[in-house]
N, C-alpha and C positions, 0 to 999 in steps of 0.2 A: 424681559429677556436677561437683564444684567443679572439680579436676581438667581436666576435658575443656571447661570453660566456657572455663578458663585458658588454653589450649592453642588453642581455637578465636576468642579474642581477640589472641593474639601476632603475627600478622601487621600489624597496626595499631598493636600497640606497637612493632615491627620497622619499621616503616614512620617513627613516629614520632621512632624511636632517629635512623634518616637522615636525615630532614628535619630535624633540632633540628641534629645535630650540622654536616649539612652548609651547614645553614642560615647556622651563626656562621663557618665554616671561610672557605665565599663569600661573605658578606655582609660579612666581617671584612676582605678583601683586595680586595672591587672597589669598596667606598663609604670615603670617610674617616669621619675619627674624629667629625665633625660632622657628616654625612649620616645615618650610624650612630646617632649622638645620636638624631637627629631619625626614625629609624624607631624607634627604643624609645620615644621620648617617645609616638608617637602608637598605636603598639601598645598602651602604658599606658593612653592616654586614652580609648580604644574599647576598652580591655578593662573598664575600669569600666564605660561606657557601655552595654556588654552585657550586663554582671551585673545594672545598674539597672533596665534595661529588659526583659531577656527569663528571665532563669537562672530568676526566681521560677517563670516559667509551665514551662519546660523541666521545674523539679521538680517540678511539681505533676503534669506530664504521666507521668513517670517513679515517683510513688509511687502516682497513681491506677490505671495500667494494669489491675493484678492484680484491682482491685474492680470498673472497669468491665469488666472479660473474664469477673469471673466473674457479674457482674449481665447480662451481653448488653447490656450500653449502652456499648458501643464508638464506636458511629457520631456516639454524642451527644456522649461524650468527647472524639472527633475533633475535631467540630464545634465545639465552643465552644474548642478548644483554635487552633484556624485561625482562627475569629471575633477572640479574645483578640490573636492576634500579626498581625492587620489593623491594630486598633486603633492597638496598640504601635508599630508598623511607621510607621502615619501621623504620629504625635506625634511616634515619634523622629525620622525626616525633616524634619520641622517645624525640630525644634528644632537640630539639627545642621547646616543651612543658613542658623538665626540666627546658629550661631555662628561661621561660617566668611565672614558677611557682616561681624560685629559686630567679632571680637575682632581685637586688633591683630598677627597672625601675620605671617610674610614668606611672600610670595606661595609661595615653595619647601615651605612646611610645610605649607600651605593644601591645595597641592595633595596632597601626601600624605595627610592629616588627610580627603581629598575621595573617594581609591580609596579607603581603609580603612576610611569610610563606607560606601560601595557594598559592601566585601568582608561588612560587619558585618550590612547586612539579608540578603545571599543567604543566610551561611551561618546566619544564626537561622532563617531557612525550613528549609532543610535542615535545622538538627538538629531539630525537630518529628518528622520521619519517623525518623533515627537514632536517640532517646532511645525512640520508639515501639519499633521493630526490637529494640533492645537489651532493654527492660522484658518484649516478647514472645517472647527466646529466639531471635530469628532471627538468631544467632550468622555464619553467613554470609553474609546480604545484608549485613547493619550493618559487617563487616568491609570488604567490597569497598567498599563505598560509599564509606567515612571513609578507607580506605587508597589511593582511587583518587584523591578530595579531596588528600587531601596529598601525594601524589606528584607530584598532574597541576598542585596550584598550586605546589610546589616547583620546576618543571623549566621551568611558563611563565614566573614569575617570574623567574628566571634570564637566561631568554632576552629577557625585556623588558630587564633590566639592560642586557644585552650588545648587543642593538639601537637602545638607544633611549637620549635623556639623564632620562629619569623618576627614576634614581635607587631611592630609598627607597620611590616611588609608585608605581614597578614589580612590589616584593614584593607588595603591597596587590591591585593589578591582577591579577595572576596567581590569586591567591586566590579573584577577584571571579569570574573565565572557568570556573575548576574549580569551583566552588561551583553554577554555574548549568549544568555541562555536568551534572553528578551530580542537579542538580533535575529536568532532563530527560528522565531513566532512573527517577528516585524521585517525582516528584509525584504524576503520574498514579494511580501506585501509590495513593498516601497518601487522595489524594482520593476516589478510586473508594470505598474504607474509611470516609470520613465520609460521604460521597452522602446516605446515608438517616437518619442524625443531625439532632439539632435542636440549635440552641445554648439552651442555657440558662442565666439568664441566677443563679440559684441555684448552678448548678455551680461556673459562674464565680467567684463569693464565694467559692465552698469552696475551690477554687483560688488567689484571692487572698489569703485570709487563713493558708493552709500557705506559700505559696510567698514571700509579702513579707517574713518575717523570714529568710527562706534565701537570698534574694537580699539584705538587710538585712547579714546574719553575711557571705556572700561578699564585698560591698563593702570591707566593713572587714578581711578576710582579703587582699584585695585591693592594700588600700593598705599593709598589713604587708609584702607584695614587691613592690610598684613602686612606692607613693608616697615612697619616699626620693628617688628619680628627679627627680622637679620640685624638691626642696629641692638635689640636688648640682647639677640646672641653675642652682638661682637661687644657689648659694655658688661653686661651680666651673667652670659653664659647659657647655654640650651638649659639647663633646670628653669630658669628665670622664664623664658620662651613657652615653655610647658607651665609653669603659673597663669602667665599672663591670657594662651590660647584657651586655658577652660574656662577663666571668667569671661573672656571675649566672646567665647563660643554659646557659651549657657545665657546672654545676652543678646548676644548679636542673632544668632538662629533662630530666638521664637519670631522676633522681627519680622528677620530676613522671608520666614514664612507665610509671615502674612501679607508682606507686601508682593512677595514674588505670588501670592494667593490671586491677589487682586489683578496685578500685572496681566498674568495668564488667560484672564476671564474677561479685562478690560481690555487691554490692547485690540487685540483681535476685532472685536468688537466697534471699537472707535477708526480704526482703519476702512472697514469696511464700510461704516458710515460718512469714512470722510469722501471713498472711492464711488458710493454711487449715491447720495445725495447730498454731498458736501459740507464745508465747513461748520455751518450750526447744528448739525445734525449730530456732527462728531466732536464739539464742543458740550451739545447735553451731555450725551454721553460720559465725559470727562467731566465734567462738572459733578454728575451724582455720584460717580465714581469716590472722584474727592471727600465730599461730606462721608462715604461711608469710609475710606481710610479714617479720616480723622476720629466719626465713632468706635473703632474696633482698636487703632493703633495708639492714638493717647493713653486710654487708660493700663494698656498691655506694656509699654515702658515705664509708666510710671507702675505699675505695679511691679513689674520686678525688679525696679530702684528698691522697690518697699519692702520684696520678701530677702534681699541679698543674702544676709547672711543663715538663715532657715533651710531656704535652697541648695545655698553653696554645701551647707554642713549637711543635709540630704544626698544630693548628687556628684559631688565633687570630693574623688578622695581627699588625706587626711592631710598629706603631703603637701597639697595645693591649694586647698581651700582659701584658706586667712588672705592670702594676695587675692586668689579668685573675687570672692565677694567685696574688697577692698576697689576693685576696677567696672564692678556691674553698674554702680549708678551711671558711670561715665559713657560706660558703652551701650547703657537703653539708650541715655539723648541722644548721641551719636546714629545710634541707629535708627531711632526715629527721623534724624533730620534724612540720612542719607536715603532712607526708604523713601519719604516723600518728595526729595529732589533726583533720585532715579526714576520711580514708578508714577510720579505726574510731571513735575515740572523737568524733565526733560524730553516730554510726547511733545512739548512747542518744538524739538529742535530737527527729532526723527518724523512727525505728522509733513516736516516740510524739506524733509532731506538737506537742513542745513546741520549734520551732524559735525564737522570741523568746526564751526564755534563752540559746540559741547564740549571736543576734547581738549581743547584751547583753555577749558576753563577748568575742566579736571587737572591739565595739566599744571596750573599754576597753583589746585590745590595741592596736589600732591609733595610739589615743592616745598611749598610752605609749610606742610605738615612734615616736611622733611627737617628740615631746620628747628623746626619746633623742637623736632624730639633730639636732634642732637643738641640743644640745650636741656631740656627739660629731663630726660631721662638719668644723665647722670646726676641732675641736681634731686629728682623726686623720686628716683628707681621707673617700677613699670605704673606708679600711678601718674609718672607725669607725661607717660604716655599714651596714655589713654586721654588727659585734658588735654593733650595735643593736636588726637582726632578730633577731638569737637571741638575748636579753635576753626579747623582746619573745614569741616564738614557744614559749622555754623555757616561761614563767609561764603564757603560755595554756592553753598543753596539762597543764598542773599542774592549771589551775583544772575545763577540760573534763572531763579524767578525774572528777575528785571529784565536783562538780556534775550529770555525766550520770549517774553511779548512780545517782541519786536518782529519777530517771526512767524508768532499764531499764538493770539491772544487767548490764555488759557482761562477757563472761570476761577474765579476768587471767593469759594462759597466763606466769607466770613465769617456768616450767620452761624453755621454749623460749625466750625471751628473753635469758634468764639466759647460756644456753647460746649463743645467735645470737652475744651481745656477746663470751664468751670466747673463741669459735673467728675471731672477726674481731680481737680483740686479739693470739691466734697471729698471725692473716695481715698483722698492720700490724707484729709484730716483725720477721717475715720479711724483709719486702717493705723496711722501712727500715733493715735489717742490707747489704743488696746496697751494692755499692759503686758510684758516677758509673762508667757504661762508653760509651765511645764517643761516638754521636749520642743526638738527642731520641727517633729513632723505636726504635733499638737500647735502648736506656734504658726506654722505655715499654712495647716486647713484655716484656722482661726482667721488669720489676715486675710488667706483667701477666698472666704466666704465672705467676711466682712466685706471688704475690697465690693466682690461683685453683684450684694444685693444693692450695695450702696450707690453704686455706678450704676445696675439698671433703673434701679426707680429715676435717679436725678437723671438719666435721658431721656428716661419717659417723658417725665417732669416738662422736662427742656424738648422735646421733641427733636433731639438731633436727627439728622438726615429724614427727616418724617416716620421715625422708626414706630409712631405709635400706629400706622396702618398695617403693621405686621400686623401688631396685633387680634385685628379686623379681620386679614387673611386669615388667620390661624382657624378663626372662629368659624368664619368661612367654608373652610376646611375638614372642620370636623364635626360641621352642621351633617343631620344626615338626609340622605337624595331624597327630596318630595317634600320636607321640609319646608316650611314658613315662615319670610323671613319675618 
């Protein structure tokens, strides 16, 4: 079943892979290095803005599914879940037009800071129904849905660029058009679903008191990857901001990919095993979960530590590059740690609804990563912001491990881990034995062909996560019907 959840989520992650990478490719090469600036800055400030205001109810909506499906109070569920982000929806409106009157921006940020508004309530409507979809296994609406979202704002976006002088409020805009074409095809749905629900106003609390320390821990996880952002603006400058966010981005989002891959396919999955035949059921679960992070996500950080500057000079304008690729190594580890202390070892703190130790802990990383970088950066520019987060990301994920057991003891697959690291430390021998050949792009197949035959044999080799029974299926597979075996 994991397997096939996996498999039935990849096109979304496929979809993601393009959008992320094409995203920094064109975004890198038609806006300058302060345009740029100025859409990560405000990508930042409405990504907190969204965590504050909505993630809490999204979680609440995603862990309660399974109990209200199996109690038949779905509609109720619904219901208060749509009441709740009424609410939210008005307040933040509120207050995101005081601050767009109040604060002293340049009319140019405003406006951006104003679509990306707009983009931020359509799509908290949408994921309502997407976090529903996903939590009830409807593996294929939830895919089309979110893959046709990022495509259709990818490609408007673009073209608003290219028509229009909007700039960085064009990305925003596009976002805004596909968010509301996809509500279109998805609301009806959603609603029809709560119709005969009551809100309640009891739910509600239960809702709010699981979901405000998980949007509490997100904040502060949060500002461990992008609030360094406002401090290099206020020591460096928005160009420096725009360096820093394409190497971050061109790093951080193949990651961020695969684990939010895994996340999507696992979660669900391990809740409901927890809800109807308990704990060890939903511990396997999580267990082989883990071993296959560790196969796919090792060798994926270290490989783009390895292709940095190849990549950078392919994808990343001309302007930005040399910093970009200068900050990749720093932000695969970083983003490897933070992937597998979001997407496992924080299921010990949400499997048990003790989500206030979580943000207890993010909160004192974020701290810490605060200080860091107000020493570090003016001493190193934006590369010592980057050893900042992983400083900061390291320790967390130290303390999470330790601390969630205490809660619900997660598996420790060693074996596979063990083994992930050794078969990708073959493939970064390999890969950084090749000699400089030719061009960027000649240089980059090179390492990464290298790279991935060398990593599949030695897992075969090594047997991480028992990958060699794929193999078996495969054959399986494509035996044909009546066949002997």
């Amino acid at each position: 079943m994991l397997g096939r959840h996996l498999l039935g989520y990849l096109p979304v992650q496929l979809t993601q892979v393009i959008v992320g990478f094409g995203g920094v490719a064109i975004f890198t090469r038609l806006l300058s290095a302060d345009d740029y600036g100025q859409y990560a800055l405000a990508l930042a400030a409405l990504s907190l803005f969204h965590i504050t205001t909505f993630t809490w109810l999204e979680a609440a909506i995603a862990r309660f599914h399974a109990r209200a499906e199996a109690r038949r109070r779905l509609g109720d569920h619904l219901a208060t879940a749509y009441g709740l982000f009424l609410l939210m929806a008005l307040a933040g409106a509120i207050l995101i037009v005081a601050a767009l009157v109040w604060l002293p921006f340049d009319a140019r940020l405003k406006t951006v800071l104003a679509f990306a508004a707009m983009a931020l309530l359509l799509r908290a409507l949408l994921q309502i129904g997407l976090v529903t979809h996903r939590a009830a296994g409807e593996i294929a609406r939830f895919s089309a849905l979110e893959a046709g979202y990022l495509m259709g704002g990818f490609i408007i976006g673009v073209g608003i660029i290219f028509t229009t002088d909007l700039g960085a409020a064009g990305i925003f805009m596009g976002s805004a058009i596909a968010a509301a074409i996809a509500l279109i095809v998805d609301l009806p749905v959603m609603l029809r679903r709560a119709a005969r629900g009551r809100r309640q106003v009891v739910r509600a609390q239960v809702y709010a008191r699981y979901g405000a320390p998980v949007s509490a821990s997100l904040v502060f996880e949060e500002l461990l990857s992008v609030g360094d952002r406002f401090l290099i603006a206020a020591f460096l400058g928005q160009g420096a901001v725009g360096m820093y966010a394409a190497g971050y981005g061109l790093a951080d989002r193949l990651l961020d990919v695969i684990f939010i891959w895994f996340g999507a396919a696992v979660w669900p999955l391990t809740i409901k095993a927890l809800e109807s035949q308990g704990p060890e059921a939903a511990r396997d679960v999580a267990g082989r979960a883990a071993g296959l992070m560790a196969l796919i996500a090792f060798p994926a950080a270290a490989g783009l530590a390895l292709v940095a500057v190849p990549l950078t000079t392919i994808i990343i304008g001309e302007s930005l590059r040399e910093q970009a690729a200068l900050i990749m190594p720093w932000i695969a580890l970083s983003g490897l740690m933070k992937g597998m202390m979001t997407y496992y070892f924080h299921e010990a703190f949400t499997l048990k609804r003790r989500t206030a130790s979580m943000a207890v802990i993010m909160a004192g990383a974020a701290v810490l990563n605060l200080g860091l970088n107000l020493v570090f950066i003016p001493m190193f520019g934006i590369a010592g912001a980057a050893a900042a987060t992983v400083i900061a990301y390291f320790i967390a994920l130290l303390i999470c491990a330790w601390l969630g057991r205490k809660h619900f003891a997660l598996p420790l697959p060693w074996a596979d881990w063990i083994r992930a690291a050794a078969a990708t430390g073959i493939m970064a021998a390999a890969v950084y034995a090749l000699p400089v050949i030719g061009s960027a792009w000649l240089m980059l197949v090179a390492q990464a062909m290298t790279g991935a035959i060398v990593y599949v044999a030695s897992a075969l080799a090594f047997n991480i996560a028992d990958c060699r029974s794929w193999l078996a299926d495969a054959r399986a597979l494509m035996k044909p019907a009546g066949a002997q075996s």
